[in-house]
N, C-alpha and C positions, 0 to 999 in steps of 0.2 A: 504494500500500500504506500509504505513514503517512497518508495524510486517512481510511481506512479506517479504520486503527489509532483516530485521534483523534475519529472519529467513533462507534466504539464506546465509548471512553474516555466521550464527553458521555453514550452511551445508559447505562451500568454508573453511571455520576454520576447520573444520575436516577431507576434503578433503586434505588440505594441496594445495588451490589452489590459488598460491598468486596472480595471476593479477586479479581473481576473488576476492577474501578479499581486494585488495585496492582499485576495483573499486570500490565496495558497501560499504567503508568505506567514500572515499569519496562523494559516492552519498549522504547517511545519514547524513553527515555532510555539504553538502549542503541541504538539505531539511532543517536541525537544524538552518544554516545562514538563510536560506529564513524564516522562522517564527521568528527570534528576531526581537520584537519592532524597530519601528524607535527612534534614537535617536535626541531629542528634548532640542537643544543647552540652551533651559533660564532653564532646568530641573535637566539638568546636574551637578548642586554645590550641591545638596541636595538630601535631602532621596527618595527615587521613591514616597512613599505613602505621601501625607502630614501630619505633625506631627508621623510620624511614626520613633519610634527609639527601638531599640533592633535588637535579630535573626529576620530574614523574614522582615525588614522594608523596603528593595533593590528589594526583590522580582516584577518582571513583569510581566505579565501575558506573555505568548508565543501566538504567531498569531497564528491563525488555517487554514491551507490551505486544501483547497477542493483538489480533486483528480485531474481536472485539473491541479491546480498550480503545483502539485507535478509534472506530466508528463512534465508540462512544465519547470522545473528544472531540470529533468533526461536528458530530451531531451539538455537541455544545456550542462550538466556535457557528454553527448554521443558527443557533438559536437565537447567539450572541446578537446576531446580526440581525435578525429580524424583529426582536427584539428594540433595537439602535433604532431601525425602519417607526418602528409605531411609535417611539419617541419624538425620532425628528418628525411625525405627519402630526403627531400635539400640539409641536412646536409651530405647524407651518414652514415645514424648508424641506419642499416636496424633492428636492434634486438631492439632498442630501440622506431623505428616506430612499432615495429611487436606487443611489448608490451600495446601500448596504443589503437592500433586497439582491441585487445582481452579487454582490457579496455570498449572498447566501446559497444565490442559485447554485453559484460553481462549486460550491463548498457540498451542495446536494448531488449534483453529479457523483461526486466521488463516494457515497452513500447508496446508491443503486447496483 
């Protein structure tokens, strides 16, 4: 699913499709939040590895999410967005709803 994602991301970059490109910018960098470790407050003052010091000592391993998790954070970031849509039509800033709806669309693609 994300080589997919990022695969569309290069096709929307060459398109020259921007609500496409920041949807799937966003989406990937929510998938990227949803896999950082949790952070664990007594672990915090110190090297991630124990006794580890040099380059790579910080280094965490990155969660691995199943295809599920992932749908289920697109579905978020889709929601996010339509969401944003009924806000700004509250608002009155019809272009600025119109944007997060197309937002959402592309973000639904990848959800079928």
């Amino acid at each position: 699913m994300r080589s997919t994602l990022r695969q569309g991301l290069r096709a929307a970059m060459a398109a020259g499709d921007r609500p496409a490109v920041a949807a799937l910018r966003s989406a990937i960098a929510a998938i990227d939040n949803a896999q950082a470790p949790p952070v664990d407050d007594a672990d915090a003052s110190g090297p991630a590895r124990p006794g580890g010091v040099g380059v790579g000592s910080t280094e965490i391993d990155r969660l691995e999410l199943d295809e599920n998790a992932i749908r289920s954070v697109l579905r978020a970031e889709r929601d996010e967005s339509l969401s944003a849509a009924a806000q700004f039509d509250a608002l009155g800033r019809s272009e600025d709803a119109a944007s997060m709806r197309a937002r959402a669309d592309v973000v639904a693609r990848y959800l079928d």
